[in-house]
C-alpha positions in Angstrom: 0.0 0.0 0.0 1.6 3.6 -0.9 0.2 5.1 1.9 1.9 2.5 4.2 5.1 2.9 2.2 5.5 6.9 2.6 4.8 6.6 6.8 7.6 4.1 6.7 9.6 6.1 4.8 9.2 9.3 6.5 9.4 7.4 10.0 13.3 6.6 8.4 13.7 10.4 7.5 13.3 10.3 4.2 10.7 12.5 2.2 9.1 10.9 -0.4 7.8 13.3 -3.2 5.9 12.0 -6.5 5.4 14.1 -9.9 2.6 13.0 -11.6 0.8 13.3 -15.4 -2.4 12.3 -13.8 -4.7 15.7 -14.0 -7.0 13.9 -11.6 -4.0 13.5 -9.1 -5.3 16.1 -6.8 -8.0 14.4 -5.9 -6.4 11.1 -4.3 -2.2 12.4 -3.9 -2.7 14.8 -0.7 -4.0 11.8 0.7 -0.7 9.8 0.4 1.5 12.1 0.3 0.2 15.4 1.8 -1.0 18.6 0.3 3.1 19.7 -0.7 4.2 16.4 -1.1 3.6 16.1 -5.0 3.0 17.8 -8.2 1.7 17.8 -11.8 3.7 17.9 -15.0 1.3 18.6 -17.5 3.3 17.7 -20.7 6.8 16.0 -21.2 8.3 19.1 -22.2 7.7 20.8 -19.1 9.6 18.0 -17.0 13.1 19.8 -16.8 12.1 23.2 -16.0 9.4 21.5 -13.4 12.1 19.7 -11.7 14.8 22.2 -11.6 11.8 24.2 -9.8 11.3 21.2 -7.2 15.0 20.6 -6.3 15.5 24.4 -5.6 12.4 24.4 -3.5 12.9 21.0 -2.1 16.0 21.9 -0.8 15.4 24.9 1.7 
């Protein structure tokens, strides 16, 4: 079960973060992974910019 697998995770201190194409992941991801803990990537394209974007804010 994902959900099972973040709590473990976090209890080990890591923080598990998805990116997602699903435009109906808002609706089920703040469940497993809370409301910060993912985000949506619309099209391929956008993938490097998006992540660059993630790392930066990921790491503060």
């Amino acid at each position: 079960d994902t959900r099972q697998a973040v709590i473990e995770a976090r209890s080990q201190g890591l923080v598990p973060f998805c990116i997602t194409i699903d435009k109906e992941a808002a609706d089920y991801l703040p469940y497993l992974f809370g409301a910060d803990g993912f985000a949506l990537v619309e099209r391929a394209g956008q993938l490097p910019e998006r992540l660059l974007q993630l790392y930066r804010r990921l790491r503060r």
